[in-house]
PLY file of the C-alpha trace (Angstrom):
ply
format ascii 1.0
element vertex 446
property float x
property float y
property float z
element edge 445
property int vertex1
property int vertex2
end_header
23.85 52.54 50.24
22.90 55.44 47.13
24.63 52.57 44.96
22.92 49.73 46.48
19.77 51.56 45.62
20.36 52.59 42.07
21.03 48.93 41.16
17.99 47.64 42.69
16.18 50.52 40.64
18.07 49.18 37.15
17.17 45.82 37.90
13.86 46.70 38.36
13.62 48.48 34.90
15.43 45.69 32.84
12.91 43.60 34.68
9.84 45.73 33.27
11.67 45.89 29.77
12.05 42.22 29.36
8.43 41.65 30.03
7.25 44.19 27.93
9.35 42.57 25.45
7.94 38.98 26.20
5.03 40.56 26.12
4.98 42.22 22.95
6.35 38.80 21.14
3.75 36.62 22.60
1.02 38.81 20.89
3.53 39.41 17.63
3.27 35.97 17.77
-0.40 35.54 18.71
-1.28 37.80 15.50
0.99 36.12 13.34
0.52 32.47 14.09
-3.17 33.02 12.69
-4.28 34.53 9.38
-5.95 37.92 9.38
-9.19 38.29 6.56
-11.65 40.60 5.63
-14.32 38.46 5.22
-16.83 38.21 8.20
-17.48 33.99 7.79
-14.78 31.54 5.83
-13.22 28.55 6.66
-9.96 26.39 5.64
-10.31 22.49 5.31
-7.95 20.04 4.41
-9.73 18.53 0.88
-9.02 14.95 1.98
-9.54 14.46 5.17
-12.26 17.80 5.98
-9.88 18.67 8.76
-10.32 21.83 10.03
-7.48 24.04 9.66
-8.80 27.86 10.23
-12.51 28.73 10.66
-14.46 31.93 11.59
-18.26 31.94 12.12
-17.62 29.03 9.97
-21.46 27.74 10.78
-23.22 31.05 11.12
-26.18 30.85 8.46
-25.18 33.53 5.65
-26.60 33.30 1.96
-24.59 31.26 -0.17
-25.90 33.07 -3.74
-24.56 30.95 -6.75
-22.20 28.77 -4.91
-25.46 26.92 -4.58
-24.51 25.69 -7.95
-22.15 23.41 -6.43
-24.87 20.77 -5.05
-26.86 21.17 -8.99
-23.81 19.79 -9.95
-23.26 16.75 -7.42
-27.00 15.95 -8.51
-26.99 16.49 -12.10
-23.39 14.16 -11.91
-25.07 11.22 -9.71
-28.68 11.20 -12.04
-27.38 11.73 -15.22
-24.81 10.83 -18.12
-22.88 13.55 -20.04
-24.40 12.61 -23.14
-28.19 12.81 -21.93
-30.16 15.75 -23.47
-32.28 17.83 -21.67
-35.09 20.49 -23.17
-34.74 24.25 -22.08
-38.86 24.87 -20.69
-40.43 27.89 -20.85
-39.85 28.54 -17.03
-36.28 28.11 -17.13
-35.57 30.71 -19.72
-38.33 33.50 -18.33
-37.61 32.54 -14.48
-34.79 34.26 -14.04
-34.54 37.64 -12.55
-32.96 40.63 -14.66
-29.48 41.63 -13.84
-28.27 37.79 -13.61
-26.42 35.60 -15.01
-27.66 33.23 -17.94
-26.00 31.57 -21.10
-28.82 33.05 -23.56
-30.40 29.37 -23.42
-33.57 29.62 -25.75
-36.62 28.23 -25.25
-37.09 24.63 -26.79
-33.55 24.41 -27.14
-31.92 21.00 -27.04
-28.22 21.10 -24.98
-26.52 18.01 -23.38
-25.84 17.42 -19.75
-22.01 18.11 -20.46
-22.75 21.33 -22.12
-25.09 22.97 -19.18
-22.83 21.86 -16.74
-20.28 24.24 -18.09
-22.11 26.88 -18.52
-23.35 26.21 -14.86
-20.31 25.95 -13.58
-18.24 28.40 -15.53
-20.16 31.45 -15.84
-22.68 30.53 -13.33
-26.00 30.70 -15.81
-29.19 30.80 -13.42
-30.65 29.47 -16.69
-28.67 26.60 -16.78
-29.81 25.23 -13.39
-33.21 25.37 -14.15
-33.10 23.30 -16.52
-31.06 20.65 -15.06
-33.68 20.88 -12.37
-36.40 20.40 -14.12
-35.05 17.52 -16.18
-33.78 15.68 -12.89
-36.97 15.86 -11.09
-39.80 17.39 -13.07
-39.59 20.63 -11.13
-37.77 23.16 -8.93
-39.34 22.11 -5.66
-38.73 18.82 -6.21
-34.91 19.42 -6.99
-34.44 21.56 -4.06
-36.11 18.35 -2.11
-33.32 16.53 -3.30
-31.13 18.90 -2.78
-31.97 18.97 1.15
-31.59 15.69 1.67
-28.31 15.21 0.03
-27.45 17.96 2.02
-28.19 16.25 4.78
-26.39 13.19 3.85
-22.91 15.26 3.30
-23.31 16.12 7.11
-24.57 19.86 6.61
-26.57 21.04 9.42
-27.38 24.02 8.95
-28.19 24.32 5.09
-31.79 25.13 3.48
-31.87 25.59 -0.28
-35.38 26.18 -2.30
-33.49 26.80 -5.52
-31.02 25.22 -7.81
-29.08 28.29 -8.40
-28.56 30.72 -5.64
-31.04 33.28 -6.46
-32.27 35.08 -3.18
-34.24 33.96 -1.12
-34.81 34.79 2.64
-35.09 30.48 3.16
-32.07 29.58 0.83
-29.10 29.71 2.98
-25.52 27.71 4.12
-23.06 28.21 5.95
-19.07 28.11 5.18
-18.63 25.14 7.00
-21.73 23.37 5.09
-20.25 24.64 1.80
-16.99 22.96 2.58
-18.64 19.59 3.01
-20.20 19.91 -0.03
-17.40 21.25 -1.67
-15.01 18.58 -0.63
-17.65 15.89 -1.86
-18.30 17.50 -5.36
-14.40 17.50 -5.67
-14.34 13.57 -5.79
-16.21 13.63 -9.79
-13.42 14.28 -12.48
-16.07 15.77 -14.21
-16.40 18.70 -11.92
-12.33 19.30 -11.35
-11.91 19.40 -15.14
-14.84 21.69 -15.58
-14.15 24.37 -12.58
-10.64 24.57 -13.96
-11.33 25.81 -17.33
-11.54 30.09 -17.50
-13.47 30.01 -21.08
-16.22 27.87 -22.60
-18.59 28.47 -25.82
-21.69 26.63 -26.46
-22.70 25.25 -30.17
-25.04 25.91 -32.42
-28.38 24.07 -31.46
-31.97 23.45 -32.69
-32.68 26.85 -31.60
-29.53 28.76 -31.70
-27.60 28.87 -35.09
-24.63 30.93 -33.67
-21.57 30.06 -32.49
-20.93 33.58 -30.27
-22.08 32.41 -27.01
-18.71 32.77 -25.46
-18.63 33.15 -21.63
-15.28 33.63 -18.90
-14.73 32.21 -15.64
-15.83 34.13 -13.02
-13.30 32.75 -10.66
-10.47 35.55 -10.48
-7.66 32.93 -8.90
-7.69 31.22 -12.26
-7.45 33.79 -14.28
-3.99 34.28 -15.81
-2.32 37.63 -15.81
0.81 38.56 -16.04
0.48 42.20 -15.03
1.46 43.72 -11.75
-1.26 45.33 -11.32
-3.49 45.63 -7.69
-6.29 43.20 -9.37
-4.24 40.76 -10.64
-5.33 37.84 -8.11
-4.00 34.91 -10.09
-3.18 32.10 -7.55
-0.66 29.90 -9.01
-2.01 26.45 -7.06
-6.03 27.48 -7.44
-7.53 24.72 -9.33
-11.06 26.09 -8.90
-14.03 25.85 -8.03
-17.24 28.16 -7.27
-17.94 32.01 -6.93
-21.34 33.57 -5.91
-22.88 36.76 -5.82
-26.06 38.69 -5.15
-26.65 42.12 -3.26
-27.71 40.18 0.04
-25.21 37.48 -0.22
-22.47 40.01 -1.33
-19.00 37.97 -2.73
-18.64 34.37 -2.16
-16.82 31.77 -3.21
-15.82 27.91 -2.18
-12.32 27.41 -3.82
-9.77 25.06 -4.38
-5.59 24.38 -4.28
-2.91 22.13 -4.89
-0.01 22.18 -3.65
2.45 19.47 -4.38
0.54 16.45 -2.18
-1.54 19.04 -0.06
-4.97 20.25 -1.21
-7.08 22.98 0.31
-10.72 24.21 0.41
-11.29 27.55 1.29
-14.65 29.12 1.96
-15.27 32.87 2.08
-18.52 34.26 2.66
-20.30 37.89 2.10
-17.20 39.51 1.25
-16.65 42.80 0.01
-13.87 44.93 -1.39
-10.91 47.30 0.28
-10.56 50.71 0.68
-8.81 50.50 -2.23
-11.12 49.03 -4.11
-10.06 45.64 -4.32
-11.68 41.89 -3.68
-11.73 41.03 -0.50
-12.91 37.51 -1.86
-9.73 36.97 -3.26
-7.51 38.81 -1.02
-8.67 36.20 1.97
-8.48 33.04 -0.82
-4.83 34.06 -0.93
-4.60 34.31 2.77
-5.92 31.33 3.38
-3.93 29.27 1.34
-0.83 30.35 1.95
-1.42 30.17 5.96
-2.29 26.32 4.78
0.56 25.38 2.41
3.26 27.35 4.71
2.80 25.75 7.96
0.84 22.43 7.71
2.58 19.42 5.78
1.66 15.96 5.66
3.31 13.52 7.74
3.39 9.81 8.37
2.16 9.09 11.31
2.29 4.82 11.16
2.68 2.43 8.86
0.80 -0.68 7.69
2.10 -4.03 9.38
4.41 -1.88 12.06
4.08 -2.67 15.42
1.56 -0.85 17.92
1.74 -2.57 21.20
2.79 -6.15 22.32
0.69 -7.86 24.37
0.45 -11.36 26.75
-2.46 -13.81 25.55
-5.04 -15.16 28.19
-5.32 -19.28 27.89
-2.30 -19.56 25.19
0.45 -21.89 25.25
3.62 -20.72 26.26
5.39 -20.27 22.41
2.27 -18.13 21.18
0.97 -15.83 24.23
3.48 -13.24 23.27
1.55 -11.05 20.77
2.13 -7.91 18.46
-0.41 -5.72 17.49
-0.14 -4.39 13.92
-1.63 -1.41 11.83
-3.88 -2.77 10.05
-3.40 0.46 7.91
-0.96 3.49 6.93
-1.61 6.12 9.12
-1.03 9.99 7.47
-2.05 13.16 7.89
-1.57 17.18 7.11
-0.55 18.38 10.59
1.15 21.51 11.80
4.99 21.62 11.05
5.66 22.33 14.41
4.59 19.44 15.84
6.31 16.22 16.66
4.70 13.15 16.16
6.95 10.86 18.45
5.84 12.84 21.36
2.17 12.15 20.84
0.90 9.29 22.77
-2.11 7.25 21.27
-5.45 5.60 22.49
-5.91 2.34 22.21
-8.87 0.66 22.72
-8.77 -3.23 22.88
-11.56 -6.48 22.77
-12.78 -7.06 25.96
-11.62 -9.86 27.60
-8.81 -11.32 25.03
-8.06 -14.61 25.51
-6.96 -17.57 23.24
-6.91 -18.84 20.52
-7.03 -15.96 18.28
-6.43 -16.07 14.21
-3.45 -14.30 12.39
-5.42 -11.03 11.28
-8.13 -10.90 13.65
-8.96 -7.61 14.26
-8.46 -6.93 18.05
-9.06 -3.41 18.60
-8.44 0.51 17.04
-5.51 2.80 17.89
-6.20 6.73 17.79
-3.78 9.78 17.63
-5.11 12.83 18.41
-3.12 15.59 16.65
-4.17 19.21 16.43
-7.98 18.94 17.52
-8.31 16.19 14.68
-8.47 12.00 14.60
-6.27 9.50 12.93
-7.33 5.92 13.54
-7.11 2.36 11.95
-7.42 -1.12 13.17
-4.66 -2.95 15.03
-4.45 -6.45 14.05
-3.07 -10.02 15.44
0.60 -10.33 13.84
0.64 -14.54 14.52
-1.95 -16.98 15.30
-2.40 -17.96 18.73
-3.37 -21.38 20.12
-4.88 -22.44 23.23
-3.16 -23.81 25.73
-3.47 -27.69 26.88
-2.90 -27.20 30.05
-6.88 -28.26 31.63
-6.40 -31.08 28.99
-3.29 -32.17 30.43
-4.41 -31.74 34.14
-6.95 -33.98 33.55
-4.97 -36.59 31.26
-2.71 -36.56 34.35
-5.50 -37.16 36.98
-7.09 -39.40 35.40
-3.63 -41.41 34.75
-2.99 -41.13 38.64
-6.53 -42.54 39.19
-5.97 -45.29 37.07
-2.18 -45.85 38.45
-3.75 -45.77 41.71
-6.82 -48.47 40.75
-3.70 -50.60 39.26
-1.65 -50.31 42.48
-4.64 -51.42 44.19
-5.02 -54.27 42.19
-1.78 -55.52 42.42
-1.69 -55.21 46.33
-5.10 -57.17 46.46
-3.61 -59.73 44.25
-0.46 -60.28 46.04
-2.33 -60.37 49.31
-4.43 -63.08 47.60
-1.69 -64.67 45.82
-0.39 -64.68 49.30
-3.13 -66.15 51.44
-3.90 -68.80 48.89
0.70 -69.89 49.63
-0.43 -70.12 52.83
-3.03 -71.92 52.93
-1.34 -74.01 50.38
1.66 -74.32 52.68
-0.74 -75.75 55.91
-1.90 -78.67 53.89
0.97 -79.97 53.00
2.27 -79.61 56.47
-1.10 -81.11 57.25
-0.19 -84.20 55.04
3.25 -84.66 56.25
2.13 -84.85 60.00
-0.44 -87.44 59.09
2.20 -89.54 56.92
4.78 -89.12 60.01
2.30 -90.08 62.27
0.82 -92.66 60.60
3.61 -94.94 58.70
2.85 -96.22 55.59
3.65 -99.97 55.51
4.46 -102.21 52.79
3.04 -105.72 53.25
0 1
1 2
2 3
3 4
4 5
5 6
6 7
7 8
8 9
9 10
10 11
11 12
12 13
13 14
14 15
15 16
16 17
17 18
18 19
19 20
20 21
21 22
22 23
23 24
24 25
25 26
26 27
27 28
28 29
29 30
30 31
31 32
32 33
33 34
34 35
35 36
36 37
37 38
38 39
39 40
40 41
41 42
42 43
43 44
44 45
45 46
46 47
47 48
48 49
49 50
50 51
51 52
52 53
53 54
54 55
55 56
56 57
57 58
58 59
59 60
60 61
61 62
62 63
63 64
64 65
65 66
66 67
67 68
68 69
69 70
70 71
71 72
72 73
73 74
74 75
75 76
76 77
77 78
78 79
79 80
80 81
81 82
82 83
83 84
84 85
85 86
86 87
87 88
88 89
89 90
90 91
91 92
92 93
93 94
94 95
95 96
96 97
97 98
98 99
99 100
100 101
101 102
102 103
103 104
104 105
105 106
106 107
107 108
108 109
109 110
110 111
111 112
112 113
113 114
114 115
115 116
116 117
117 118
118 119
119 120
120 121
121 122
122 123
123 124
124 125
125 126
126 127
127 128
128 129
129 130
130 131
131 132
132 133
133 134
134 135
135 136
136 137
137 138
138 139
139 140
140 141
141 142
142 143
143 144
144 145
145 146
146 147
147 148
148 149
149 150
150 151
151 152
152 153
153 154
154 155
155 156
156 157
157 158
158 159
159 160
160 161
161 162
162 163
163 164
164 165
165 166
166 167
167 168
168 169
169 170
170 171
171 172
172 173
173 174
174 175
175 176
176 177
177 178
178 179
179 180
180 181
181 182
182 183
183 184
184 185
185 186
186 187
187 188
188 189
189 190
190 191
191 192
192 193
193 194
194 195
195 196
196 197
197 198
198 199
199 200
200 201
201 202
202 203
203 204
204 205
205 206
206 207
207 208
208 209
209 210
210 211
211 212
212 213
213 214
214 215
215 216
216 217
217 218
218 219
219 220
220 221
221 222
222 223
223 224
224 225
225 226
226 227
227 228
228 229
229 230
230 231
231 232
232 233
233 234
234 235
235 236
236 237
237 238
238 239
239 240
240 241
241 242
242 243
243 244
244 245
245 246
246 247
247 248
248 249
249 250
250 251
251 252
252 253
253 254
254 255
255 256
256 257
257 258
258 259
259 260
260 261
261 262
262 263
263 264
264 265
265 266
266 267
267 268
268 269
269 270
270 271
271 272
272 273
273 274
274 275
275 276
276 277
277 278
278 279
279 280
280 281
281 282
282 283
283 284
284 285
285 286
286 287
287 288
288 289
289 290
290 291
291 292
292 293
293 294
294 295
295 296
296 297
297 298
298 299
299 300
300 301
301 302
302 303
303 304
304 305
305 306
306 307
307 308
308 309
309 310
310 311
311 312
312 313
313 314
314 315
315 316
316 317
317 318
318 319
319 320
320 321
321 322
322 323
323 324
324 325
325 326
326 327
327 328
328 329
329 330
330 331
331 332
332 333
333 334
334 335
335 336
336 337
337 338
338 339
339 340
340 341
341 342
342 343
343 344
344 345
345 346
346 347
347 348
348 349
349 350
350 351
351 352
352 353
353 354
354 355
355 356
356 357
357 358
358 359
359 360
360 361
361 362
362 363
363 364
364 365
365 366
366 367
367 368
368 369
369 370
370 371
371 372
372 373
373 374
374 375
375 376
376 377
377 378
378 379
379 380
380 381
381 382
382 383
383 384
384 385
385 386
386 387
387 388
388 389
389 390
390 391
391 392
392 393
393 394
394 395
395 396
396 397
397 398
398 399
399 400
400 401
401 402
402 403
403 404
404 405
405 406
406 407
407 408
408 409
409 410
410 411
411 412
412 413
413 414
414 415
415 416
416 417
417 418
418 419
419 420
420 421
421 422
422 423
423 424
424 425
425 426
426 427
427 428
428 429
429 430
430 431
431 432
432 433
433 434
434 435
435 436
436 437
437 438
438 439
439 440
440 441
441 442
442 443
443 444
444 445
């Protein structure tokens, strides 16, 4: 019995300990299956798509400071050519608040579009936007008009800017999932990737400026490249850009960029700060980001153009053509998690109403849609053969109407036998008729 009991009591312990243990991995894995960051708002997007891939407070309103800079760009891009020259006004130089950032443009000075949007985008001169601004639309309220509604076109919804370049403002604000949208859209000029790559640019001598030391640095720390292994190196080997921000309200901010072989990111990170140890949290949570991104999403094929979706059975077709396949009408791709399997996902589809005959090789007949980690993928779904109508009414009523007429000719032969018949008879009593009078009454020959 004493035996019995202390069995019972080590099963129950080795019971306890392996749900302690299950336990403990489930929130190992709970803490590890996400990415931990500093930063209070930020986000993770695929660039192509916009798919979500990590987000916190991503659409809490937060001061975006000189990633603002972004949206100058997408304007000055879509309104002007590289070449144009714009004139550096009085209020563009003297505007700007001390303590930050300009390129030392002069008043007067004459500077092509190409050459402010470097030194807008590069070391983030406040000067700079002002007078793309003002050359765009004749003023800074009107820009920031402009910039609203744009803003509104990208899909933002909860973005208010009344500057060009970030400087504070109680009514200038974004949020990180805002930013991405915009982000992800300014990505699509060539103009923009090539500049937010660069770390260095230097401006001419001008009409007012007959130096050649305006030199300025990137102020985007991923791009920077150090070989050191020291704490503030934060090189990122696949950063290829794009924004950083600042200002005492806003505190660190950036919207930045990565490639990895056929997979590129957007990160967002807003009002960061640094460490205990003194170092950028604004980098620190880039580098998170990414690498939570590039190590366990990949992209995989999910259909492919002219493969077959679903067969289906005509309405109204003839008998050789009812039997229909339904095609992509596109690939189908996407960056999903690498743990899950695609086969095992079952899709929507969603056909015309009421489908019937004949139909023309091509014809779009309806969408397919996979659902796959809280995100969309969807394309037409085409006819793979033409499909004719069947005959079968037309022959019905050929056949009828043959009956109807094979009846009408039946008809007509009975009533003209019958007559043909009647008229034998008749025929037949006269001549009887005849020979009973010539019996009767002899014929003689005199």
């Amino acid at each position: 019995m004493r035996t019995f009991i202390k069995i019972k009591k080590l099963l129950l312990l080795l019971i306890i300990l392996l749900l302690t243990l299950n336990i403990f991995c489930m929130n190992s894995f709970a803490e590890t299956s996400l990415p931990s960051v500093y930063s209070p708002a930020c986000i993770l997007i695929d660039a192509d798509s916009g798919k979500i891939l990590y987000s916190k407070n991503a659409n809490t309103k937060m001061y975006p400071a000189s990633t603002t800079k972004i949206m100058t760009a997408i304007l000055t891009l879509e309104n002007c050519k590289l070449d144009d020259v714009a004139i550096a006004s009085h209020n563009a130089v003297y505007s700007i608040p001390y303590g930050y950032s300009v390129a030392t443009i002069q008043e007067g000075e004459e500077l092509t579009i190409e050459q402010l949007l470097n030194v807008l985008l590069i070391p983030s001169a406040n000067d700079a936007a002002v007078v793309l601004a003002e050359h765009i639309a004749g003023s800074v309220e009107a820009f920031s008009d402009m910039m609203n509604s744009k803003a509104v076109e990208l899909g933002c919804k909860n973005t208010h800017f009344v500057n060009p370049n970030g400087i504070h403002d109680e009514e200038h604000y974004s949020t990180a999932y805002d930013l991405a949208l915009i982000g992800k859209y300014a990505m699509q000029f060539d103009t923009f990737r090539t500049i937010v790559q660069k770390t260095s640019y230097s401006l001419p001598k001008t009409n007012k400026y007959d130096k050649e030391d305006r030199l300025f640095n990137t102020t985007n720390d991923l791009i920077k490249k150090n070989y050191s292994s020291s704490p503030t190196n934060y090189y990122y080997q696949y950063a290829t850009g794009a924004k950083t921000g600042y200002t005492d309200a806003a505190k660190s901010c950036i919207v930045a960029t990565a490639t990895k072989d056929d997979i590129s990111l957007i990160a967002v990170v807003l009002h960061s700060g640094t460490t205990a140890e003194g170092l950028s949290q604004r980098a620190l949570d880039c580098k998170t980001l990414f690498e939570y991104g590039f190590n366990n999403y990949s992209i995989k094929s999910i259909a492919e153009k002219d493969s077959v979706a679903e067969q289906i059975s005509v309405k109204n077709s003839t008998k050789e053509t009812e039997s229909l396949d339904l095609l992509y009408s596109d690939d189908l791709s996407g960056l999903v998690p690498d743990d899950v399997d695609i086969s095992t996902i079952a899709p929507n589809i969603k056909l015309t109403e009421n489908l019937s005959a004949p139909i023309l090789e091509g014809t779009n007949l309806g969408t397919i849609t996979y659902t796959i980690d809280g995100f969309d993928y969807s394309c037409n779904l085409i006819a793979s053969h033409t499909v004719y109508k069947s005959n079968f009414t037309k022959t019905l009523l050929e056949l009828i109407l043959l009956i109807f007429f094979l009846f009408l000719f039946a008809k007509f032969l009975h009533f003209k036998n019958k007559k043909n018949s009647k008229n034998r008879k008749s025929s037949n009593r006269k001549k009887n008729n005849r020979n009973y009078v010539n019996n009767f009454y002899p014929t003689y020959k005199y």
